[in-house]
N, C-alpha and C positions, 0 to 999 in steps of 0.2 A: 708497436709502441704508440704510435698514434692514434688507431682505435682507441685504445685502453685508455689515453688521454682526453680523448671526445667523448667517453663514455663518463668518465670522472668527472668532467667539467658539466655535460647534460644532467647528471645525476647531484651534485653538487645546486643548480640551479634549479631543478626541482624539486630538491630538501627547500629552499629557500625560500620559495614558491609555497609552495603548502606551507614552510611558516609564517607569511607573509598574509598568507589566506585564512590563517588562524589566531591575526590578531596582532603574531609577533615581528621584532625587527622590520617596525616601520619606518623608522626615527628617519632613516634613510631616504624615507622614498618623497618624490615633489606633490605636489597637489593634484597634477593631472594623473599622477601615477594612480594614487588614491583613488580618484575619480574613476581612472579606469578599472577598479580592480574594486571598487563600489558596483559599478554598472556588471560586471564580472559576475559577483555576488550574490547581485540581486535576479541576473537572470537565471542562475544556478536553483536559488530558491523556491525561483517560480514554476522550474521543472520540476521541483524535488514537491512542489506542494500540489503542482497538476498529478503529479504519479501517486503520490499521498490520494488525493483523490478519485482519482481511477481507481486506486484498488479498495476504498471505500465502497465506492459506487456498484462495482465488483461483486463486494459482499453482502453488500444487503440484497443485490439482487438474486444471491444465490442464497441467502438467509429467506427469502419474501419465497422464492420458489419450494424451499422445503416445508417453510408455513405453509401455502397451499397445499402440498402433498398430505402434509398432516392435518389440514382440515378434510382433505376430501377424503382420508384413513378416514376418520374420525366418524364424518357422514355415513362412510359405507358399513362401520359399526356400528353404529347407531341402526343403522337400517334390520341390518343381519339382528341384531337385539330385539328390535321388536318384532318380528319375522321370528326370532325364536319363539319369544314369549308368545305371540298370539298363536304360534303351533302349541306349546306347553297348556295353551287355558283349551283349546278344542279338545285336548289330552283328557286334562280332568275331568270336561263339565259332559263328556260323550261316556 
């Protein structure tokens, strides 16, 4: 019965929490709470927009990697094409 009770009240206090972190049922809280739960906020964001980052950074680099793949495709067709072609004109003009 006690569990159950610890687990309600923990549970009860992080509804509170998360609405507190989203703006609601401030009215309550004192300045330094605020404060703390600003600096909370802020460091929260700062993760959230280093990881945003990383996996930007992520992407292009694995976007810059398949643009090279498909420029050196692209070269080595270019290659094989005129390599056809000047076999094709020996063809004809022999």
């Amino acid at each position: 019965m006690f569990d159950e009770a610890l687990i309600l009240k923990n549970t009860s206090a992080a509804v509170d929490n998360c609405r507190q972190m989203m703006g609601e049922e401030l009215s309550g809280l004192s300045v330094k709470e605020l404060q703390t739960m600003e600096t909370q906020l802020e460091m929260n964001l700062r993760g959230i927009r280093m990881k945003k980052d990383q996996m930007l950074m992520d992407e292009i680099q694995e976007l810059s990697q398949k643009g090279n793949l498909l420029h050196q495709e692209n070269v080595e067709l270019v290659n094989l094409t005129r390599q056809e072609n000047m076999e094709l004109c020996k063809k004809v003009f022999i």
